[in-house]
DRENDO-1510 file (C-alpha; in Angstrom, 1 decimal, always signed):
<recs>
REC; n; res; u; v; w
REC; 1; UNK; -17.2; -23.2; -0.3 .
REC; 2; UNK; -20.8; -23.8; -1.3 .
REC; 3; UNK; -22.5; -26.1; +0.8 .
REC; 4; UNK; -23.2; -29.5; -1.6 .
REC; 5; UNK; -22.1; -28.3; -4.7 .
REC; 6; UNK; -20.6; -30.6; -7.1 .
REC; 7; UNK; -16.9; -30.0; -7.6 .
REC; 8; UNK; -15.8; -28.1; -10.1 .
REC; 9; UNK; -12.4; -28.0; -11.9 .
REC; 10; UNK; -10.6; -25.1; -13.4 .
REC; 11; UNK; -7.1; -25.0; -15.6 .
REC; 12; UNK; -4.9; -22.3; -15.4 .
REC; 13; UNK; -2.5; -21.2; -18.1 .
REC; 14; UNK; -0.1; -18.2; -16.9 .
REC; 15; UNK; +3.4; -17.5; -16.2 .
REC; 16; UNK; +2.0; -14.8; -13.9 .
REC; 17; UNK; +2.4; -16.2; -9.9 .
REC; 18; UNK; +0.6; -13.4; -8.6 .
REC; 19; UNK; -2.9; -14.4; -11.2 .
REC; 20; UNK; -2.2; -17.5; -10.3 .
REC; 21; UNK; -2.5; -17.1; -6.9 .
REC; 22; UNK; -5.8; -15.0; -6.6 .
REC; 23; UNK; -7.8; -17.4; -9.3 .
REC; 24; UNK; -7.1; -20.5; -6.8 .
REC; 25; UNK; -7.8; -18.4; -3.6 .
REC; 26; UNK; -11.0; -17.5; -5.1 .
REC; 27; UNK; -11.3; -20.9; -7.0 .
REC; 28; UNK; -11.2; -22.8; -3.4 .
REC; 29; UNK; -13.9; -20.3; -1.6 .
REC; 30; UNK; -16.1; -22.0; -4.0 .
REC; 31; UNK; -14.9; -25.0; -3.9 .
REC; 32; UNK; -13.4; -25.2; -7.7 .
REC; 33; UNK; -10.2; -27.3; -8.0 .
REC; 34; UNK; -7.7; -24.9; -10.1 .
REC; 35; UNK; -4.4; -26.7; -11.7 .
REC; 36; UNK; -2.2; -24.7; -13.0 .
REC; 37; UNK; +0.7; -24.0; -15.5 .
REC; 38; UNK; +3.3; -21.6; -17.7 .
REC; 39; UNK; +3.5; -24.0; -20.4 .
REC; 40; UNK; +0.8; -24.3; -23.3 .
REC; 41; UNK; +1.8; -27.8; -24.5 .
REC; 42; UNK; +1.2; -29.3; -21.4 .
REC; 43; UNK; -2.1; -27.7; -21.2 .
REC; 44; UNK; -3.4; -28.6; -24.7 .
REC; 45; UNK; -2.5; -32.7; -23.8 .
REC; 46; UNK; -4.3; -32.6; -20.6 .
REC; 47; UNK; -7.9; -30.6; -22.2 .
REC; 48; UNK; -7.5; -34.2; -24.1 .
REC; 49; UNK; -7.1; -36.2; -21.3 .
REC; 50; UNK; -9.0; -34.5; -18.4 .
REC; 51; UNK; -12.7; -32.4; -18.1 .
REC; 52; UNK; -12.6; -29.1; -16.6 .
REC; 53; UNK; -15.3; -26.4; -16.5 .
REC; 54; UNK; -13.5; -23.6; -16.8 .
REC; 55; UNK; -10.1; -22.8; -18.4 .
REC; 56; UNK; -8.3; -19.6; -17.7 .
REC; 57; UNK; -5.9; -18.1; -20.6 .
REC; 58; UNK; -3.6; -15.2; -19.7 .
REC; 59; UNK; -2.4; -13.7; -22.9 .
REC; 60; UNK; -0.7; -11.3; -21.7 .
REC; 61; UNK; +2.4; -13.6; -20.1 .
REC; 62; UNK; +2.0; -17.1; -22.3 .
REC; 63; UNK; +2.2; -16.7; -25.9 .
REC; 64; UNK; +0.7; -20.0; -27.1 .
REC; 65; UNK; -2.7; -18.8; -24.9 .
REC; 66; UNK; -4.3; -18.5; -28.4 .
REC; 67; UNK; -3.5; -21.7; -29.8 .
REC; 68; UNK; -4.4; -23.4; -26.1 .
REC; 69; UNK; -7.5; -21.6; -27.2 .
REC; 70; UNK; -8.1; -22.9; -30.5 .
REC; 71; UNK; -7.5; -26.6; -28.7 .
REC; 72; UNK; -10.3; -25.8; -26.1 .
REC; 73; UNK; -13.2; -25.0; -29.4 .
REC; 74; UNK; -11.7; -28.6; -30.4 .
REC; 75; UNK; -11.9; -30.8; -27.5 .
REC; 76; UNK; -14.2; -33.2; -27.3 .
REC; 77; UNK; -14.5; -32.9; -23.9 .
REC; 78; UNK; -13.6; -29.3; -22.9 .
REC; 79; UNK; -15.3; -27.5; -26.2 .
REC; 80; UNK; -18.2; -26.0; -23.6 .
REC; 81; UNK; -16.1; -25.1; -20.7 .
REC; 82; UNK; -16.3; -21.7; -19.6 .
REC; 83; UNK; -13.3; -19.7; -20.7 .
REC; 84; UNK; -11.6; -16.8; -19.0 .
REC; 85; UNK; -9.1; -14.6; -20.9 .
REC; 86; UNK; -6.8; -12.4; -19.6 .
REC; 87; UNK; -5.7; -9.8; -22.2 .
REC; 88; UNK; -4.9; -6.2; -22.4 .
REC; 89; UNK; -3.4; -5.3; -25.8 .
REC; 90; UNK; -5.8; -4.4; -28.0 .
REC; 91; UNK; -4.9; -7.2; -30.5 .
REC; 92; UNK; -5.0; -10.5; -28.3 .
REC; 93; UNK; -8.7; -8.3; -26.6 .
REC; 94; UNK; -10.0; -8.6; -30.2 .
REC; 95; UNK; -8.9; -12.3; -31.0 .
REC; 96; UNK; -10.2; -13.8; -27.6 .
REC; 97; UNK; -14.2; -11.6; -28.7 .
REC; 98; UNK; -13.7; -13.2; -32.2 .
REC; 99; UNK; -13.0; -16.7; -30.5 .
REC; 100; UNK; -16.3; -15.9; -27.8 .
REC; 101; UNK; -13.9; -16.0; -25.1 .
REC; 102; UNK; -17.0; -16.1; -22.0 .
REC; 103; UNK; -15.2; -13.7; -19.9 .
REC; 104; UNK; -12.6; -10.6; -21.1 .
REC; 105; UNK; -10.0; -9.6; -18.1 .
REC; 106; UNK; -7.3; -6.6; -18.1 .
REC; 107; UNK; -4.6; -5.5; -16.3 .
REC; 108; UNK; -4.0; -4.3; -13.4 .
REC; 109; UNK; -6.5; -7.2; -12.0 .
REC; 110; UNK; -7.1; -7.5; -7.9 .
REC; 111; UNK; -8.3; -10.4; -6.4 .
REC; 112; UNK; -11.9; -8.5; -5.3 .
REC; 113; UNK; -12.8; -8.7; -9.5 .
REC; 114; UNK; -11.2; -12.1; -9.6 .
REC; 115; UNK; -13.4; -13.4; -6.9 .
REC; 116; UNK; -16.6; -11.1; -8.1 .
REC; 117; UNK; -16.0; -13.0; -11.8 .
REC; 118; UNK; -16.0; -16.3; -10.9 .
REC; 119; UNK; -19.4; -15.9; -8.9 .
REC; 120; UNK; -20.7; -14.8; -11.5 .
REC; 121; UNK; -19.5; -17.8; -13.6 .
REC; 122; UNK; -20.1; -20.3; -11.1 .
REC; 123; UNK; -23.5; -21.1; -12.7 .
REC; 124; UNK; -22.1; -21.3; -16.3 .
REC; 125; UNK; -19.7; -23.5; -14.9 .
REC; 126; UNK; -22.2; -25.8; -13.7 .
REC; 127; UNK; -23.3; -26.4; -17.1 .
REC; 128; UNK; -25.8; -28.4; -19.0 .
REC; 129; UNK; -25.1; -31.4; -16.6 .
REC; 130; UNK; -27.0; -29.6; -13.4 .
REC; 131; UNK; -29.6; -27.9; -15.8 .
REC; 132; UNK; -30.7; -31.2; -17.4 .
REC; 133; UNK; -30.3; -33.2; -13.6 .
REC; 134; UNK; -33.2; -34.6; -12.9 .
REC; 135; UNK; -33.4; -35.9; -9.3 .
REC; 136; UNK; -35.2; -39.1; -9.0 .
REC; 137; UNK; -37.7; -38.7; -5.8 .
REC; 138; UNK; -41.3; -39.8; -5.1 .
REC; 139; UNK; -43.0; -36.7; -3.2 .
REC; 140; UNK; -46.8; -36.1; -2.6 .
REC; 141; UNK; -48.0; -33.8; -5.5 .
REC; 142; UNK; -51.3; -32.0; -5.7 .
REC; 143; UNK; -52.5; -31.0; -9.4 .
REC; 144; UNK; -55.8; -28.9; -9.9 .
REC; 145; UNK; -57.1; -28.8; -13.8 .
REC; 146; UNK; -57.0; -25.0; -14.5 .
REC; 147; UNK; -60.2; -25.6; -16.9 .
REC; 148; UNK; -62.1; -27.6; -14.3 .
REC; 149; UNK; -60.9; -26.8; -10.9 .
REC; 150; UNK; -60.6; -30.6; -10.4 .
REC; 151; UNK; -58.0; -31.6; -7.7 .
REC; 152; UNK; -55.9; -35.0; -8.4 .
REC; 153; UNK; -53.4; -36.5; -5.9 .
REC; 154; UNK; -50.1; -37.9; -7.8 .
REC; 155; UNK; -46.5; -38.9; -6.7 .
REC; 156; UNK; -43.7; -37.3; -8.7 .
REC; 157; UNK; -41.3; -39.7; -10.4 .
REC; 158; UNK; -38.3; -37.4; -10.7 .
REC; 159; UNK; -37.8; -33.5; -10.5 .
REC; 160; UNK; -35.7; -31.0; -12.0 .
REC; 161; UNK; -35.7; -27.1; -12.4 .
REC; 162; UNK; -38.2; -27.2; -15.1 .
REC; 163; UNK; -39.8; -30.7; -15.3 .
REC; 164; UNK; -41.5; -33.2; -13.3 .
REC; 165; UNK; -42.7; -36.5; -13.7 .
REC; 166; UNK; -45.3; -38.0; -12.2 .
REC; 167; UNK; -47.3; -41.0; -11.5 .
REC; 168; UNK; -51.1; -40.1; -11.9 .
REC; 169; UNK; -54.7; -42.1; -11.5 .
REC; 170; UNK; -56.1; -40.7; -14.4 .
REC; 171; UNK; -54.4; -39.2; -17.6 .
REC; 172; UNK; -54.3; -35.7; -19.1 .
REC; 173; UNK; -54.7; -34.1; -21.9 .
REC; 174; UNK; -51.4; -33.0; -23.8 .
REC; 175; UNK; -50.9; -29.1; -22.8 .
REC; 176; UNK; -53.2; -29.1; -19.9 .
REC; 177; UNK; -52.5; -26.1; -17.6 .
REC; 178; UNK; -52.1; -27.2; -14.1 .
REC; 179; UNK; -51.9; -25.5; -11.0 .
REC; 180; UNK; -49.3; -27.7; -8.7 .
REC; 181; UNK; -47.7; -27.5; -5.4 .
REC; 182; UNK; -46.1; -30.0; -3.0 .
REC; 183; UNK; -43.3; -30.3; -0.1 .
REC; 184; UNK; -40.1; -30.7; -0.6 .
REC; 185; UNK; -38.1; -33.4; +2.0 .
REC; 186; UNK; -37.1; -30.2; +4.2 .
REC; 187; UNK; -40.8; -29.0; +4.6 .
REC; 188; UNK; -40.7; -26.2; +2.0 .
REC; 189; UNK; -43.9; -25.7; +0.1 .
REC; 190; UNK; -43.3; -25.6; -3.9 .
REC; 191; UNK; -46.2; -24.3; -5.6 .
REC; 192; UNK; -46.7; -23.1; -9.3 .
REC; 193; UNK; -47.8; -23.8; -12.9 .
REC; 194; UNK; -46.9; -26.4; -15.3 .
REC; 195; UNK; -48.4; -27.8; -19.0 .
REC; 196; UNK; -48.2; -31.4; -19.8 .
REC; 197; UNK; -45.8; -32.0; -22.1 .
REC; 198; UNK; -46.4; -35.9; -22.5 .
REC; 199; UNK; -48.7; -38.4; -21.2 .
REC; 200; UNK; -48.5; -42.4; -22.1 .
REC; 201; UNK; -52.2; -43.1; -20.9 .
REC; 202; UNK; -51.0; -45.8; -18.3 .
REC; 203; UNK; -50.6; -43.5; -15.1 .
REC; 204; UNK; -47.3; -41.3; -16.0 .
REC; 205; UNK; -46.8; -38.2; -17.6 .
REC; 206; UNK; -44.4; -35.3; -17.4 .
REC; 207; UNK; -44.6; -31.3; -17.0 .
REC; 208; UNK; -43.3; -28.4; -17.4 .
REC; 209; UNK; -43.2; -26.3; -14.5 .
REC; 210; UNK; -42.5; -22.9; -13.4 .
REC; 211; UNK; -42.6; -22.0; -9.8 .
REC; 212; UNK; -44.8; -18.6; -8.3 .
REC; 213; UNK; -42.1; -16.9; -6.7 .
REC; 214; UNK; -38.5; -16.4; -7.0 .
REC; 215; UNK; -38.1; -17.9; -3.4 .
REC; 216; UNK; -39.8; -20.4; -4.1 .
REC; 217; UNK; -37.6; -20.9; -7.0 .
REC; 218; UNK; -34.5; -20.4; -5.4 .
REC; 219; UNK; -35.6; -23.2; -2.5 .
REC; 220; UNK; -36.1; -25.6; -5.3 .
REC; 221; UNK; -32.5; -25.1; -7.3 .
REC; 222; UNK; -30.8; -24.9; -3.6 .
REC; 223; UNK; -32.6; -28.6; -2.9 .
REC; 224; UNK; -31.5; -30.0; -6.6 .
REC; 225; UNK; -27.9; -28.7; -5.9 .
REC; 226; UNK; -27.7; -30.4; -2.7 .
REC; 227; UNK; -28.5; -34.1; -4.8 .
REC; 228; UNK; -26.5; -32.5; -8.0 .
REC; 229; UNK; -23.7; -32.6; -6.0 .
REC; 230; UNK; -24.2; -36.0; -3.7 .
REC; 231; UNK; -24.8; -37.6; -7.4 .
REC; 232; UNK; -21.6; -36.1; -8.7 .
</recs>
């Protein structure tokens, strides 16, 4: 399981113990809670009753898989989950690309591309809810004024993986480059470049950032999913 990552939950539709079986194994080593089932009516009333971020659809052994599909593009609450279908004929293969199914399996499957896929989808999974977090947190922050070279000490409001706001002593100009860098709790150094995006000329504002380096990048996402997941 990934240290302090938010859970995750994950439906299964298949009539096939053995899938089943491997997509939970897998699910758990991530931490994603998989519930299961053969039947596609009971599936379609709980995508209206429950959120899940993925949804796994196994043509090949439940025949209403394509209508359970057609109910995920409706629900309110499931219509961006990440969707997994299993087919191998060539006809269900075509209808699941039509519908933008996000990931195409066939058969014979083994648990080693089972696991493999879901790593890769862990991130989808995550969704728009971890890549619009914003993790409220007053830090030290150093800005220097890429036209003037002028260095200005400032307290970030909040911080996610694009964006920070801050509390400043003097305002800035709207898409002012800006060299930044600061420590995060754990003692990492952040450093990188950011515009302003908006200013309301009473001591906040808020940038767009992009970090120097992929580690330093990765350090930063690592320290938001660690909040991401105590706040969810």
């Amino acid at each position: 399981m990934r240290n302090n990552s938010p859970t995750l939950h994950m439906l299964l539709l298949s009539a096939d113990p053995g899938l089943v079986s491997a997509f939970t194994a897998a699910s758990s080593e991530l931490g994603i809670e998989a519930q299961s089932s053969n039947d596609g009516t009971p599936v379609s009333d709980q995508l209206n009753r429950a959120k899940y971020e993925g949804v796994v659809l196994d043509l090949d052994t439940v025949s209403s898989a394509r209508s359970v599909l057609a109910n995920v593009r409706k629900s309110r609450s499931n219509k961006n989950a990440i969707v997994f279908a299993v087919a191998t004929n060539k006809d269900d293969t075509e209808h699941v690309l039509r519908e933008r199914a996000h990931f195409l399996l066939r058969r014979p499957l083994d648990s080693a591309a089972i696991r493999e896929t879901l790593d890769t989808a862990y991130n989808l999974m995550l969704g728009e809810g971890r890549r619009r977090f914003r993790c409220a947190v007053t830090l030290p922050i150093k800005l220097k004024r890429m036209n003037t070279g002028a260095g200005i000490e400032c307290s970030t409001l909040n911080i996610s993986g694009s964006g920070i706001a801050i509390t400043s002593p003097t305002p800035f100009n709207l898409a002012e480059p800006l060299d930044v860098s600061f420590l995060l709790p754990d003692g990492s150094s952040v450093r990188g470049t950011a515009i302003v995006i908006w200013d309301d000329k009473h001591g906040k504002s808020g940038l767009r950032f992009q970090c120097s380096t992929s580690e330093m990048r990765r350090r930063l996402d690592s320290w938001l999913d660690s909040h991401f997941g105590t706040v969810h």
